[in-house]
CHARMM-style PDB file with segment names, atoms N, HN, CA, C and O in Angstrom:
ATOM      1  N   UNK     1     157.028 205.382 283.324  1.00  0.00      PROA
ATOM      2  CA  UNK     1     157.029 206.818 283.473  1.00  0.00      PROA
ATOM      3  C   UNK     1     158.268 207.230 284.254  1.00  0.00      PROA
ATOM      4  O   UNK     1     158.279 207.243 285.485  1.00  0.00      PROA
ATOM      5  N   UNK     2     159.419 207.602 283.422  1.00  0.00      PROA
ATOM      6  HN  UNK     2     159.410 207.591 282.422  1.00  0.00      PROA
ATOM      7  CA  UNK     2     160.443 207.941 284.372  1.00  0.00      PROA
ATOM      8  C   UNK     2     160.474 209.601 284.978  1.00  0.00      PROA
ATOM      9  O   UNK     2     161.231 209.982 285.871  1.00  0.00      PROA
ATOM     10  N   UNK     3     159.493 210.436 284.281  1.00  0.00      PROA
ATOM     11  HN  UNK     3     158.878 210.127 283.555  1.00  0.00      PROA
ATOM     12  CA  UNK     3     159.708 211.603 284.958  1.00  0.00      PROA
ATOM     13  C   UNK     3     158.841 211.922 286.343  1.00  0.00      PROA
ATOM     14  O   UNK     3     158.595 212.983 286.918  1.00  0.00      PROA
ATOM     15  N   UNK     4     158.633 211.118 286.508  1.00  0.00      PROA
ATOM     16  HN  UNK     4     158.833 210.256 286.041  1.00  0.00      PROA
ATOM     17  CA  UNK     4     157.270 211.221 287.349  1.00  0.00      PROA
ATOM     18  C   UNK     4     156.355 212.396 287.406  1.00  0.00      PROA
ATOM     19  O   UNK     4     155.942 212.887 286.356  1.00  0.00      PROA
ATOM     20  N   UNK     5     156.037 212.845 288.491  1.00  0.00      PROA
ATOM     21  HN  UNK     5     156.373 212.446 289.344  1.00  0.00      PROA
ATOM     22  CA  UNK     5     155.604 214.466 288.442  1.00  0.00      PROA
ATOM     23  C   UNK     5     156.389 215.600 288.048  1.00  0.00      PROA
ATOM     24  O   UNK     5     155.956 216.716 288.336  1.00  0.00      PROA
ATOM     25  N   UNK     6     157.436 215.494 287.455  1.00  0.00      PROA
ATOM     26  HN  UNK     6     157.788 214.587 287.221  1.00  0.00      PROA
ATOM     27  CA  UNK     6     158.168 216.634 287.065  1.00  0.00      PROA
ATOM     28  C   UNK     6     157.390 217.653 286.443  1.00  0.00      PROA
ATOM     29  O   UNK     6     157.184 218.791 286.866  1.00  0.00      PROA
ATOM     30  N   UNK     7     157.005 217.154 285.457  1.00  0.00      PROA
ATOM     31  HN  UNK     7     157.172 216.230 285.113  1.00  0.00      PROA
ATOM     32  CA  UNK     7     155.955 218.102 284.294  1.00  0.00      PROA
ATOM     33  C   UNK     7     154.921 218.674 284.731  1.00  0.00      PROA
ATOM     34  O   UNK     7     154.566 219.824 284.469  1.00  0.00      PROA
ATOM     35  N   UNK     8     154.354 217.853 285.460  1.00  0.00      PROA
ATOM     36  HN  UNK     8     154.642 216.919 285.673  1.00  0.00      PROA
ATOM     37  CA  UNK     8     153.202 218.985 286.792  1.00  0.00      PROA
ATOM     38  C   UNK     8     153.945 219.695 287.391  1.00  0.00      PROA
ATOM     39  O   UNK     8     153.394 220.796 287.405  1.00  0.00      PROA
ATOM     40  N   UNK     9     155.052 219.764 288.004  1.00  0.00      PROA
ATOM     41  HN  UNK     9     155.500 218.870 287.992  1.00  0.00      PROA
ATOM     42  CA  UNK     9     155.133 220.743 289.202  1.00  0.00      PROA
ATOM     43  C   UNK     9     155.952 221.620 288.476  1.00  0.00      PROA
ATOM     44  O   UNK     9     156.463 222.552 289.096  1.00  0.00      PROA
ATOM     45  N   UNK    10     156.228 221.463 286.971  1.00  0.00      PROA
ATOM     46  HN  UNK    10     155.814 220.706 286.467  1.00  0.00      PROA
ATOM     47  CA  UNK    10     156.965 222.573 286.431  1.00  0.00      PROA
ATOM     48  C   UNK    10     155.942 223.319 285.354  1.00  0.00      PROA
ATOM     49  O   UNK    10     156.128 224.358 284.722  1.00  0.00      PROA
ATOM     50  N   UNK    11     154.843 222.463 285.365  1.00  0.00      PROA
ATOM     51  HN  UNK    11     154.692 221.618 285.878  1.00  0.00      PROA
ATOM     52  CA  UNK    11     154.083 223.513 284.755  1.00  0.00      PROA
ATOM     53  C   UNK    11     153.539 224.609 286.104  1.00  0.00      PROA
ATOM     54  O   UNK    11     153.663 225.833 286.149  1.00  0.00      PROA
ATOM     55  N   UNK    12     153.051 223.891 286.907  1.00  0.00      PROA
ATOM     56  HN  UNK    12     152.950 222.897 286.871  1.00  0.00      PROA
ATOM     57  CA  UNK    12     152.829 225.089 287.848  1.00  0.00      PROA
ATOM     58  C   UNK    12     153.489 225.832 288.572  1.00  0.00      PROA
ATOM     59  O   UNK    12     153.061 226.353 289.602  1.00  0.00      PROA
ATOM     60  N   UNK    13     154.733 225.977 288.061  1.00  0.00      PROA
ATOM     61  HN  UNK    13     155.081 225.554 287.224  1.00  0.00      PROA
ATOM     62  CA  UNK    13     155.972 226.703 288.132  1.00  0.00      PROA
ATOM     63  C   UNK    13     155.835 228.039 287.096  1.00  0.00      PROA
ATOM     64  O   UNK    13     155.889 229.217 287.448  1.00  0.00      PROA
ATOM     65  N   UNK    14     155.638 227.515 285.701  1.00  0.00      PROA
ATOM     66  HN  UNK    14     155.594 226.558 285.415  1.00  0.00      PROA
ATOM     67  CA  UNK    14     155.818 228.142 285.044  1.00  0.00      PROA
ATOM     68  C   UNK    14     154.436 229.009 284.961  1.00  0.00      PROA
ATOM     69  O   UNK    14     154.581 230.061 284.338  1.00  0.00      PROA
ATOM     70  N   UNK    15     153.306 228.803 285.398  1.00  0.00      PROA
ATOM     71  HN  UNK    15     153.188 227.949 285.904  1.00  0.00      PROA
ATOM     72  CA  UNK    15     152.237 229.576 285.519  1.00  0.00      PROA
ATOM     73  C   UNK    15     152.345 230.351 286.836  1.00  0.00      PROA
ATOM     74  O   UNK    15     151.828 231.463 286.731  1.00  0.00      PROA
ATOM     75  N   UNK    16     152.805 230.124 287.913  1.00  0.00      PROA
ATOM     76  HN  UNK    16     153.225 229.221 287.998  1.00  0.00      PROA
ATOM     77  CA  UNK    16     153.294 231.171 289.056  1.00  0.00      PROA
ATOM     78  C   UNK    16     153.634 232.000 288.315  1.00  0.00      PROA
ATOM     79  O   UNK    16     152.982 233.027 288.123  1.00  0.00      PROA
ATOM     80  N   UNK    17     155.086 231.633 287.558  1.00  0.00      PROA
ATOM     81  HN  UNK    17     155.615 230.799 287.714  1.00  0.00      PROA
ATOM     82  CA  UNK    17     155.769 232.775 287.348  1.00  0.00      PROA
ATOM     83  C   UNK    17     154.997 233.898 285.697  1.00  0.00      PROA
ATOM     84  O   UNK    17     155.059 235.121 285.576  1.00  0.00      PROA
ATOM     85  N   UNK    18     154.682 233.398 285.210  1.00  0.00      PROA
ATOM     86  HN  UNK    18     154.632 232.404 285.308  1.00  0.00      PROA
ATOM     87  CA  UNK    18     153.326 233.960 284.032  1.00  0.00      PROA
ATOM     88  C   UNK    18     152.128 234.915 284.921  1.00  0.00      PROA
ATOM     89  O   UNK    18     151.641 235.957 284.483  1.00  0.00      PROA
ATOM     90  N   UNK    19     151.853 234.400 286.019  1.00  0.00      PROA
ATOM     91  HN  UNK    19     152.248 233.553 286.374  1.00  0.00      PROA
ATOM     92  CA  UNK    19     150.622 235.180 286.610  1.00  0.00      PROA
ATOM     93  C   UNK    19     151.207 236.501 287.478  1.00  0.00      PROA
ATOM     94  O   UNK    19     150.533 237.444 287.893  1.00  0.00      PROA
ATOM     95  N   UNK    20     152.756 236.281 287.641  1.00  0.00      PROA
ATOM     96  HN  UNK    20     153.303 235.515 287.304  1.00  0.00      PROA
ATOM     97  CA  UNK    20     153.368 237.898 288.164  1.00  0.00      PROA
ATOM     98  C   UNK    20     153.495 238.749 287.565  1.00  0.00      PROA
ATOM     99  O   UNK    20     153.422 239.888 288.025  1.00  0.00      PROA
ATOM    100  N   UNK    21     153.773 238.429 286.094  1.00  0.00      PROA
ATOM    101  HN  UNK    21     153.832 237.503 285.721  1.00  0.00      PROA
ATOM    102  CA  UNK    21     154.012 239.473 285.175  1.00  0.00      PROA
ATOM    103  C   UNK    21     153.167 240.762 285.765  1.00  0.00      PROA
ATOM    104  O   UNK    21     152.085 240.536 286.307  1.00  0.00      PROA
ATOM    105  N   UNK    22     153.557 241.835 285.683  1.00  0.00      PROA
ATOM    106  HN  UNK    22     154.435 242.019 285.243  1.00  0.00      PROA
ATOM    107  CA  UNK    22     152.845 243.280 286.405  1.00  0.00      PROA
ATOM    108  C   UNK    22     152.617 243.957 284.521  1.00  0.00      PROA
ATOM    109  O   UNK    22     151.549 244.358 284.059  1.00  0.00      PROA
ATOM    110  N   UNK    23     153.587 243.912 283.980  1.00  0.00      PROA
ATOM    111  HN  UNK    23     154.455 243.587 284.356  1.00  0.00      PROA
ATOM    112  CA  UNK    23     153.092 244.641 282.389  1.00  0.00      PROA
ATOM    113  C   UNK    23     151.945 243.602 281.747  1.00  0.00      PROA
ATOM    114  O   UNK    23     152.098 242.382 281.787  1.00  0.00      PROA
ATOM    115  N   UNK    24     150.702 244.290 281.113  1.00  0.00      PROA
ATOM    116  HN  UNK    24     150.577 245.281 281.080  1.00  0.00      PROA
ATOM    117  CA  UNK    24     150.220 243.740 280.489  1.00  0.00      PROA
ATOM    118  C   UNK    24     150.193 244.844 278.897  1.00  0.00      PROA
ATOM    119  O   UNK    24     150.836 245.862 278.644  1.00  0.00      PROA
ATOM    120  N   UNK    25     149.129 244.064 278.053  1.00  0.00      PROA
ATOM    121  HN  UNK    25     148.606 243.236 278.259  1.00  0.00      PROA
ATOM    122  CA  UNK    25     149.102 244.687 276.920  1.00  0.00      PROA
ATOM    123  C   UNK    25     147.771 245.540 276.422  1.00  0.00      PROA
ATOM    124  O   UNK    25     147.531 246.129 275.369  1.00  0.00      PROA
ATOM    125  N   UNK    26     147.192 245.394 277.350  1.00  0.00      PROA
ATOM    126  HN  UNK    26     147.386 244.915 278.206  1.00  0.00      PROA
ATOM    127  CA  UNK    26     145.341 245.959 277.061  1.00  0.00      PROA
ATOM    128  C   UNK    26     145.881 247.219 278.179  1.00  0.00      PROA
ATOM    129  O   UNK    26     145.969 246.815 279.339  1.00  0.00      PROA
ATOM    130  N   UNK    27     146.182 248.430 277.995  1.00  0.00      PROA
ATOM    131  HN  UNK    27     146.110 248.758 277.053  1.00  0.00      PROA
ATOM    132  CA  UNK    27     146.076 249.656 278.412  1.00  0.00      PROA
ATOM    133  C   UNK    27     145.099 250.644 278.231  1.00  0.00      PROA
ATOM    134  O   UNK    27     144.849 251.793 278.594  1.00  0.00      PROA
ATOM    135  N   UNK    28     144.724 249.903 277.649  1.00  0.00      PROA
ATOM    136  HN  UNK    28     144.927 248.969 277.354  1.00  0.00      PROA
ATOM    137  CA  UNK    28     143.573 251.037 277.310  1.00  0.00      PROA
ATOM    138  C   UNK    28     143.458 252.378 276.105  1.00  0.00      PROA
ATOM    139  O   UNK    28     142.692 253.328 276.268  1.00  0.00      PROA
ATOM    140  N   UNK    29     144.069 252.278 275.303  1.00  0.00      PROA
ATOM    141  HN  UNK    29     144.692 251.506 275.170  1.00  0.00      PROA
ATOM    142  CA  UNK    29     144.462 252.818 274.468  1.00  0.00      PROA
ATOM    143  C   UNK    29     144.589 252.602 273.242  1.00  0.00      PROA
ATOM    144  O   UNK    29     145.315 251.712 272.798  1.00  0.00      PROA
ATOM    145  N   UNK    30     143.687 253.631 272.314  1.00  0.00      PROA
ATOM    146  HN  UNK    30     143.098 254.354 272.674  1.00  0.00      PROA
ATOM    147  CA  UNK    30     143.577 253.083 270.701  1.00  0.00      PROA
ATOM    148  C   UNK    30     145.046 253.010 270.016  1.00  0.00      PROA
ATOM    149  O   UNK    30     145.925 253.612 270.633  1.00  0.00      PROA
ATOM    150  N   UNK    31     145.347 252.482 269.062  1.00  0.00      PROA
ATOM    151  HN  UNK    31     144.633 251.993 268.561  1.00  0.00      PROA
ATOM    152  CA  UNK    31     146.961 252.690 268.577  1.00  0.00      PROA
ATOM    153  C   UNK    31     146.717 253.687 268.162  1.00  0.00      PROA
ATOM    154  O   UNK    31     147.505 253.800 269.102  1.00  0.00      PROA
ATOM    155  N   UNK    32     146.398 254.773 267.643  1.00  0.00      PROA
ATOM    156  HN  UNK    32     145.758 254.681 266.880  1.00  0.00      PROA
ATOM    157  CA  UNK    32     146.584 256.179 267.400  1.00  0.00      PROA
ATOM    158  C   UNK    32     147.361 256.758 268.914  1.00  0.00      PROA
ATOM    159  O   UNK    32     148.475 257.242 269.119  1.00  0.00      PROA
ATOM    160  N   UNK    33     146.438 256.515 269.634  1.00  0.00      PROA
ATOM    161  HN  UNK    33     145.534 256.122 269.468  1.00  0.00      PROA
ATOM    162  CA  UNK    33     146.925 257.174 271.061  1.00  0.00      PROA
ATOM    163  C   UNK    33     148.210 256.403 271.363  1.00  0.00      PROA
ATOM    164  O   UNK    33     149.278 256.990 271.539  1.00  0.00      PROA
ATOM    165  N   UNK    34     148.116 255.404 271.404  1.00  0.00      PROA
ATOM    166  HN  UNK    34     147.249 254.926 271.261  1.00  0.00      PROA
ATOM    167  CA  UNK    34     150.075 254.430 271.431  1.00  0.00      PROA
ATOM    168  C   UNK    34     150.716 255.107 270.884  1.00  0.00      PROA
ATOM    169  O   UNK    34     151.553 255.781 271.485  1.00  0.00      PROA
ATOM    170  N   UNK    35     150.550 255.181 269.455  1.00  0.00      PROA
ATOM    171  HN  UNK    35     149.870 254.634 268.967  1.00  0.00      PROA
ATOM    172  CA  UNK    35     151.582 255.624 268.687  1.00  0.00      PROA
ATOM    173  C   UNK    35     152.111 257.382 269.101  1.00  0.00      PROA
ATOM    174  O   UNK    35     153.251 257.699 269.442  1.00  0.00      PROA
ATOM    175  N   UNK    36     151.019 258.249 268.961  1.00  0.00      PROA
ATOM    176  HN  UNK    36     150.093 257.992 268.684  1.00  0.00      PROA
ATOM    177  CA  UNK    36     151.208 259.246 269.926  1.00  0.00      PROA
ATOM    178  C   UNK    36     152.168 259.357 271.532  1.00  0.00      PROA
ATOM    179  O   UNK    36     152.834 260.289 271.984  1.00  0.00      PROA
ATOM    180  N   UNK    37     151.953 258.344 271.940  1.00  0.00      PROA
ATOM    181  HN  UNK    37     151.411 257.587 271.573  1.00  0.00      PROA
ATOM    182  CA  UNK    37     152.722 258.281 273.750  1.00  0.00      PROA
ATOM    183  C   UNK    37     153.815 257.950 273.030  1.00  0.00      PROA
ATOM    184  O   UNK    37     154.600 258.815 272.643  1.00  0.00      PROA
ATOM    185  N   UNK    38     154.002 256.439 272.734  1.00  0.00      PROA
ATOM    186  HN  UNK    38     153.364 255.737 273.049  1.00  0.00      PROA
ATOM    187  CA  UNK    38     155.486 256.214 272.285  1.00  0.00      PROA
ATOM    188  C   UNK    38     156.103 257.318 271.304  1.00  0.00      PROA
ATOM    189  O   UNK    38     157.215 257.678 271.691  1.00  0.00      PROA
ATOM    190  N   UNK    39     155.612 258.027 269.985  1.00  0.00      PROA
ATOM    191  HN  UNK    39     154.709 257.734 269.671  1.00  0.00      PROA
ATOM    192  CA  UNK    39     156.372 258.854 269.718  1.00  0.00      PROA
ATOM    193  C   UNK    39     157.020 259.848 270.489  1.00  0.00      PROA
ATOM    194  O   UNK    39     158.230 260.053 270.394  1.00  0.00      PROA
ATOM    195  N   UNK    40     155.930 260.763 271.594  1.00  0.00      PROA
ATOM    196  HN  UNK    40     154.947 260.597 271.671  1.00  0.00      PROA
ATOM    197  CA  UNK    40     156.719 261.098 272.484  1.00  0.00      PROA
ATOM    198  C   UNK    40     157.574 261.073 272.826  1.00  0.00      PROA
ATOM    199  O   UNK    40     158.380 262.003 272.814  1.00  0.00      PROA
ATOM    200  N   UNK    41     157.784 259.604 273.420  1.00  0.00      PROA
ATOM    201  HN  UNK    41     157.129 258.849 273.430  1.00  0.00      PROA
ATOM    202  CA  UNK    41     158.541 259.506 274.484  1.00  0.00      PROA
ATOM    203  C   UNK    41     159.544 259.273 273.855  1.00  0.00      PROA
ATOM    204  O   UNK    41     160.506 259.182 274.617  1.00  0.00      PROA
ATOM    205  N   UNK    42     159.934 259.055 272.284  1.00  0.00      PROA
ATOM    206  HN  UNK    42     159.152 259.129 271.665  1.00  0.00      PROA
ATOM    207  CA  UNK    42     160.776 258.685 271.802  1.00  0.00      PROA
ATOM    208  C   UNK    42     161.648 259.997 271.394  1.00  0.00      PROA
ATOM    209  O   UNK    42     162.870 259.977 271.243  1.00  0.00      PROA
ATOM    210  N   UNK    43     160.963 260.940 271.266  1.00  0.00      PROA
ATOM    211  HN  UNK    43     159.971 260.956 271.388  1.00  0.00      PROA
ATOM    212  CA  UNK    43     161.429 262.479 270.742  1.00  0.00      PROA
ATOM    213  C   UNK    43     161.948 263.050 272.181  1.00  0.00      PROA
ATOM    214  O   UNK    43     162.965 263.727 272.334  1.00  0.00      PROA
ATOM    215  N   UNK    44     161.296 262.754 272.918  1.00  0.00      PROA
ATOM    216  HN  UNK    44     160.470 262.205 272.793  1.00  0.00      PROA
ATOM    217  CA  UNK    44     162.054 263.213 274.322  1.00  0.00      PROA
ATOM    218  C   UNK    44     163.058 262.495 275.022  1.00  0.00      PROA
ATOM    219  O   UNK    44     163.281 262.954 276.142  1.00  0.00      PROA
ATOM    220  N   UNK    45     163.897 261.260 274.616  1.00  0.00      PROA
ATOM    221  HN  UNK    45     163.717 260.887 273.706  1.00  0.00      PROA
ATOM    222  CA  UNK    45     164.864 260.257 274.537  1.00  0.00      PROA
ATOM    223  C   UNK    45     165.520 261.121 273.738  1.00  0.00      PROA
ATOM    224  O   UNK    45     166.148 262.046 274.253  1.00  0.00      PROA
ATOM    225  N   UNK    46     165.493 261.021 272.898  1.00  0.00      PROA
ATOM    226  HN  UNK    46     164.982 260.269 272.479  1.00  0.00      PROA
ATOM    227  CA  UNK    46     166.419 261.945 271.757  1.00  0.00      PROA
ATOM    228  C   UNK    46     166.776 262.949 272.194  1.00  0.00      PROA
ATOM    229  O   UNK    46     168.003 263.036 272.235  1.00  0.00      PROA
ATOM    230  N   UNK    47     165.923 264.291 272.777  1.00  0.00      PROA
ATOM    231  HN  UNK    47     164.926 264.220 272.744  1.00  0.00      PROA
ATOM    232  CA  UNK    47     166.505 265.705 272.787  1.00  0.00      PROA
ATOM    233  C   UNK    47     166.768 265.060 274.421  1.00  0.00      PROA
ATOM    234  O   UNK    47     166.937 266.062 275.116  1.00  0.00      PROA
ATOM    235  N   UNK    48     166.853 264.033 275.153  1.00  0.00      PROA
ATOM    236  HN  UNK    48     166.716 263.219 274.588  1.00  0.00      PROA
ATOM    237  CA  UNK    48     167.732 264.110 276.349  1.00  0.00      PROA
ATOM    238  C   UNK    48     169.160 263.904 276.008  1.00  0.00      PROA
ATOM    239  O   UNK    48     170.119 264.306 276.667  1.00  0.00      PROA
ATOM    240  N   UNK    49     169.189 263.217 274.876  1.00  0.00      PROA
ATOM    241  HN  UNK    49     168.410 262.890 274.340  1.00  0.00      PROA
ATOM    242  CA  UNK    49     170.766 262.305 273.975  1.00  0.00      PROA
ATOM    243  C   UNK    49     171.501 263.320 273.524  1.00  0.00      PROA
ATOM    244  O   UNK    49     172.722 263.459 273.590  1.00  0.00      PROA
ATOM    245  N   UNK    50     170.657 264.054 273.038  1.00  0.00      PROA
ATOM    246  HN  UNK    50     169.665 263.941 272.984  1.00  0.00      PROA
ATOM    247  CA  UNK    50     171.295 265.372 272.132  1.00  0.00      PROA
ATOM    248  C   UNK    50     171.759 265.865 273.230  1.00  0.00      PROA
ATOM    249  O   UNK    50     172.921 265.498 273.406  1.00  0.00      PROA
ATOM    250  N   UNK    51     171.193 266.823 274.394  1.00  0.00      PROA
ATOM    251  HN  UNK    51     170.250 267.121 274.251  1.00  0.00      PROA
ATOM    252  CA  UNK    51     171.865 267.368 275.197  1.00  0.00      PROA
ATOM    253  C   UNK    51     172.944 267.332 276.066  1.00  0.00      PROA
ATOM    254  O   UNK    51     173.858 268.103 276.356  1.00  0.00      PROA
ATOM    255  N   UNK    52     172.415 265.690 276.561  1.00  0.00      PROA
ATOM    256  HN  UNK    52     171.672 265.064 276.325  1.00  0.00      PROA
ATOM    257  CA  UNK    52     173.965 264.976 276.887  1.00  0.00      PROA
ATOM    258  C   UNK    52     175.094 265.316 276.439  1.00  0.00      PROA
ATOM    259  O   UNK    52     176.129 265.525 277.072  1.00  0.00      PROA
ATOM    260  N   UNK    53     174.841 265.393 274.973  1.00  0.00      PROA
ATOM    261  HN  UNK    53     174.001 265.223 274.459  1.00  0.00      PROA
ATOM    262  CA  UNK    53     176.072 265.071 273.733  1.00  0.00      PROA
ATOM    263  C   UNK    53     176.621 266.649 273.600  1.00  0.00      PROA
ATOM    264  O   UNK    53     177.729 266.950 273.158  1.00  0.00      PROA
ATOM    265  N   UNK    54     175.828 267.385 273.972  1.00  0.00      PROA
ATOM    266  HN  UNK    54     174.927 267.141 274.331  1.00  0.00      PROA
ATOM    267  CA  UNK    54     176.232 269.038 273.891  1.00  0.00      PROA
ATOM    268  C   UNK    54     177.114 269.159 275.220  1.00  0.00      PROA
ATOM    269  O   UNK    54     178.133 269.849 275.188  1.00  0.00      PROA
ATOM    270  N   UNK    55     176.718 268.475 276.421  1.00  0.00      PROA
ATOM    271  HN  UNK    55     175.890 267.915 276.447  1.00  0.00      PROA
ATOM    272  CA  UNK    55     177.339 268.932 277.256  1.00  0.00      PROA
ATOM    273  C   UNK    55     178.656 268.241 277.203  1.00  0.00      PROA
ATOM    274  O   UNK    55     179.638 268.691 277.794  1.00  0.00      PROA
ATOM    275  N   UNK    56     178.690 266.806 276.273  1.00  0.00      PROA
ATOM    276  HN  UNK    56     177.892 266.440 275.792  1.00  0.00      PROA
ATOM    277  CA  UNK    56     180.033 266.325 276.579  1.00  0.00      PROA
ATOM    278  C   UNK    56     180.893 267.021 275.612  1.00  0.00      PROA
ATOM    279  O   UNK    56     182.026 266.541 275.636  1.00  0.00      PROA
ATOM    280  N   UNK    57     180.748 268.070 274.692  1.00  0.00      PROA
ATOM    281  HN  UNK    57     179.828 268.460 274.672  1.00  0.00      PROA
ATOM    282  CA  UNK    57     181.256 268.479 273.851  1.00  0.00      PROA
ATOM    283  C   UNK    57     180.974 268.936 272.537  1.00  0.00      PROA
ATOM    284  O   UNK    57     181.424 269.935 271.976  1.00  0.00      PROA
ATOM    285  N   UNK    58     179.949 267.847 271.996  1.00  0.00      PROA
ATOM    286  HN  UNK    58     179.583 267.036 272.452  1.00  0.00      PROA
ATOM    287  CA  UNK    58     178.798 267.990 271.054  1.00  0.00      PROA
ATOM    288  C   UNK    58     179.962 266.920 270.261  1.00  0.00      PROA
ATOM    289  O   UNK    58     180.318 267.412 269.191  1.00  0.00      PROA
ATOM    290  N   UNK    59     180.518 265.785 270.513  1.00  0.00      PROA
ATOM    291  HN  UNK    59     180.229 265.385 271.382  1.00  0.00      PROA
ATOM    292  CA  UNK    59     181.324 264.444 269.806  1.00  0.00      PROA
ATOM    293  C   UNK    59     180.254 263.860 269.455  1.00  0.00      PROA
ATOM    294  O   UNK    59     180.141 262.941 270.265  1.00  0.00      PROA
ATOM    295  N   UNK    60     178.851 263.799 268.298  1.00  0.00      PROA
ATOM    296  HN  UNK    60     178.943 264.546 267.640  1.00  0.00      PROA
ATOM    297  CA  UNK    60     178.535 262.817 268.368  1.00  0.00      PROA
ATOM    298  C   UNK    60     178.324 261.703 267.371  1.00  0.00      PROA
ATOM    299  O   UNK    60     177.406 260.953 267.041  1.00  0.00      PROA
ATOM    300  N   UNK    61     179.720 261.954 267.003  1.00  0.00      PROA
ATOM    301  HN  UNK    61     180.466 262.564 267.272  1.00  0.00      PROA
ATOM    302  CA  UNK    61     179.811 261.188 265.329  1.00  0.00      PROA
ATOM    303  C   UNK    61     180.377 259.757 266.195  1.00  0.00      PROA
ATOM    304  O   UNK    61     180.436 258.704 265.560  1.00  0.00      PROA
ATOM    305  N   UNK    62     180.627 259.772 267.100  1.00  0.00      PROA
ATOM    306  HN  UNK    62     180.579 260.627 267.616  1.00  0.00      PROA
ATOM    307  CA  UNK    62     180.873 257.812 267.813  1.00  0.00      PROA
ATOM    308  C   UNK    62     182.192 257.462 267.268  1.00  0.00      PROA
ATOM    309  O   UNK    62     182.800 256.641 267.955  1.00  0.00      PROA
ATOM    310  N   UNK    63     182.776 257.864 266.232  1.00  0.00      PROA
ATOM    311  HN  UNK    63     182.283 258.530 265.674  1.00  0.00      PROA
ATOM    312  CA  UNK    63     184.096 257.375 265.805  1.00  0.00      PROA
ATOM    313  C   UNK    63     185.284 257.299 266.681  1.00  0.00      PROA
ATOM    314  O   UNK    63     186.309 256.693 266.373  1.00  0.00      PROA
ATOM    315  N   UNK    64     185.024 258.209 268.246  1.00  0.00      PROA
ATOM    316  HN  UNK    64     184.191 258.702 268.496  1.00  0.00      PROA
ATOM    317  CA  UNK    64     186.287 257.848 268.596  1.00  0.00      PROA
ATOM    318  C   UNK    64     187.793 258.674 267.634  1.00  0.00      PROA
ATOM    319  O   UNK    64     187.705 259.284 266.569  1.00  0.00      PROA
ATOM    320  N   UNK    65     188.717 258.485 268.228  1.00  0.00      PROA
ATOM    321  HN  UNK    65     188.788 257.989 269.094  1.00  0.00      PROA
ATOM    322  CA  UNK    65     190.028 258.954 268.197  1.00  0.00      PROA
ATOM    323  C   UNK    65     190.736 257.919 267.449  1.00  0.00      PROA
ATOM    324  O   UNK    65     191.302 258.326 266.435  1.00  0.00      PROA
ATOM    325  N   UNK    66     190.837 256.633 267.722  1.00  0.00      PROA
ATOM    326  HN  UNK    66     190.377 256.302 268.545  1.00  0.00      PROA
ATOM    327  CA  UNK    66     191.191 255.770 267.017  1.00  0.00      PROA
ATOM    328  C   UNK    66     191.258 255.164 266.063  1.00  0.00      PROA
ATOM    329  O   UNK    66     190.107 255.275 265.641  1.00  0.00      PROA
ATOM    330  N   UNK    67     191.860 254.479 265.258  1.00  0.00      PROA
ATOM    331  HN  UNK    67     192.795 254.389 265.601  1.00  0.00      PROA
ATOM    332  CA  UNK    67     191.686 253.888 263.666  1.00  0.00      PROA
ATOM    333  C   UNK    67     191.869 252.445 263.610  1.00  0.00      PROA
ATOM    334  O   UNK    67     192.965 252.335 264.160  1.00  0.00      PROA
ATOM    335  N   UNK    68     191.443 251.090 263.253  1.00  0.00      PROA
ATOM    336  HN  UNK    68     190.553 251.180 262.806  1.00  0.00      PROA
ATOM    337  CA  UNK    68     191.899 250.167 263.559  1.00  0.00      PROA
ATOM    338  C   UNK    68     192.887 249.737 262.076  1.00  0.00      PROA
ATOM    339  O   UNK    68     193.452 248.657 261.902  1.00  0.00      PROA
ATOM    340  N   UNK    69     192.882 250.963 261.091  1.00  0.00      PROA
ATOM    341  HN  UNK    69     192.423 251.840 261.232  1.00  0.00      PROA
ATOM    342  CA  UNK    69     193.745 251.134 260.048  1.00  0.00      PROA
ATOM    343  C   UNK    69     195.224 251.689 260.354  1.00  0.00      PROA
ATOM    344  O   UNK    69     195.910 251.888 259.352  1.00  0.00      PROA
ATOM    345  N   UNK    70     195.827 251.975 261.647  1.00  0.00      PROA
ATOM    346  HN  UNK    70     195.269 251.814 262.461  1.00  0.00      PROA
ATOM    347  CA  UNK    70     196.543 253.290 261.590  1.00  0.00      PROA
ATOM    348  C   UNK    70     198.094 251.733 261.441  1.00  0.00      PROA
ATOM    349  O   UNK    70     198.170 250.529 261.686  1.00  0.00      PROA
ATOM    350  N   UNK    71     199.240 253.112 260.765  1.00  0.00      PROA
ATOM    351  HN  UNK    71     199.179 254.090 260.565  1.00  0.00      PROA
ATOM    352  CA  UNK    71     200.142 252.220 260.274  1.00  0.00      PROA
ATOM    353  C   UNK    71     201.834 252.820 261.509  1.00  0.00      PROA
ATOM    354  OT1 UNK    71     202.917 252.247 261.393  1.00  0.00      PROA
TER     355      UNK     71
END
């Protein structure tokens, strides 16, 4: 046995660090209601992006000024 206890003390390494996790996945919530929150929050990501993009000018085609064609 050349590893000796390695594999024990790294499994209970790796279960320390598994039992901190703070997010879990049982919230309490039917996926209707998920899908509802996350859409939300996803439409309100967006009209924060959009506004951003108004205040920087309303640029929000991403192309930049540059061409990596220019002669």
């Amino acid at each position: 046995m050349t590893r000796g206890n390695q594999r024990e003390k790294d499994r209970e390494r790796a279960q320390a660090r598994a039992g901190n996790k703070g997010k879990t996945k049982d919230d309490g919530l039917t996926p209707e209601q998920r899908r509802e929150r996350d859409g939300k929050a996803l439409q309100e990501k967006a009209a924060k992006k959009a506004a951003q993009a108004a205040a920087a000018g309303g640029n929000t085609a991403g192309g930049g000024t540059g061409s990596k064609n220019k002669k």
